[in-house]
C-alpha positions in Angstrom: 9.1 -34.2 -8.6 6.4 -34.7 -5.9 5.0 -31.9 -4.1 5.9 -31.2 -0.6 2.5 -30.6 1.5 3.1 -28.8 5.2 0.6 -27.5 7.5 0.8 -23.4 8.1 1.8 -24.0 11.0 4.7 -26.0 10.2 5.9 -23.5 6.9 5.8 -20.6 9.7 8.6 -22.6 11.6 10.8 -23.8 8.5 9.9 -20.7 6.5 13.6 -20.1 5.2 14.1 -24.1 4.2 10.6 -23.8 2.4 11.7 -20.4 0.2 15.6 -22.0 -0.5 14.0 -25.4 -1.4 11.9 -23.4 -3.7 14.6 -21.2 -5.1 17.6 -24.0 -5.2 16.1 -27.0 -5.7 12.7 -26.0 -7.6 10.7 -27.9 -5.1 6.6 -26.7 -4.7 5.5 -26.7 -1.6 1.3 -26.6 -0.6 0.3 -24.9 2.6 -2.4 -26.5 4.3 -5.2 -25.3 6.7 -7.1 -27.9 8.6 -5.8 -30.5 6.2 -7.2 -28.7 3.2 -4.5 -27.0 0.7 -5.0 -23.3 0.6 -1.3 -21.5 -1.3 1.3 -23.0 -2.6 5.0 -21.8 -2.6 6.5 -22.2 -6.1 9.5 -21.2 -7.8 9.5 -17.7 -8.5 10.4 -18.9 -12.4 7.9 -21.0 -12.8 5.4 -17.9 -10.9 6.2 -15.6 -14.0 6.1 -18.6 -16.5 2.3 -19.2 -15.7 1.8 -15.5 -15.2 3.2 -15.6 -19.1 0.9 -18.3 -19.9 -2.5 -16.7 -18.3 -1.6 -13.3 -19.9 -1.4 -15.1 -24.2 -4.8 -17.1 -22.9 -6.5 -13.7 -22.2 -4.6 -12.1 -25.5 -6.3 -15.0 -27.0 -9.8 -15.1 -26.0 -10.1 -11.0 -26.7 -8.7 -11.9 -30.2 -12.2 -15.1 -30.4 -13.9 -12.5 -29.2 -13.4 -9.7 -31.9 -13.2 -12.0 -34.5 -16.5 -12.9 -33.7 -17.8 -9.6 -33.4 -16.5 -8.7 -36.7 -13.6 -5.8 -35.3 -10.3 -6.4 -37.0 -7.0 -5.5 -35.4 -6.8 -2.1 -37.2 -10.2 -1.1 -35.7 -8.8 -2.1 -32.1 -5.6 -0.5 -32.8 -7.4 2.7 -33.9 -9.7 3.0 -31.2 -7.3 2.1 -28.5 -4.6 4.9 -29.6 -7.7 7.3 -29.6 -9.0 6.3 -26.4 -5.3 6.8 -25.0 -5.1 10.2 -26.7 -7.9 11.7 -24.5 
């Protein structure tokens, strides 16, 4: 499905169409200033799906990141519950 691209202005006056088309139909819609896209109005589904996605890409890089250093899970386990302790 193609995105729909408005101008601000014009998502001000349809506002209500914009947010059901989202909800209903799953339709994306970019906001643009001046021509140039600056938001986009998306599914509030497919908002927490990427939310999902961005939060096991972070989980992910800490883990690189501590196997690299050496830490194992245990050791971040350990020092977390401590840390949360004081």
């Amino acid at each position: 499905m193609k995105d729909i691209t408005v101008s601000i202005a014009e998502g001000k006056k349809n506002l209500s169409r914009i947010v059901h088309d989202a909800h209903t139909r799953k339709k994306e819609t970019v906001l643009t200033n001046r021509g140039k896209p600056v938001a986009v109005i998306i599914p509030y589904d497919k908002y927490k799906q990427t939310k999902r996605v961005e939060g096991y890409q972070k989980i992910m890089e800490a883990r690189e990141a501590f196997l690299k250093a050496g830490v194992s899970a245990d050791e971040v386990f350990k020092e977390s519950k401590k840390q949360l302790e004081k």
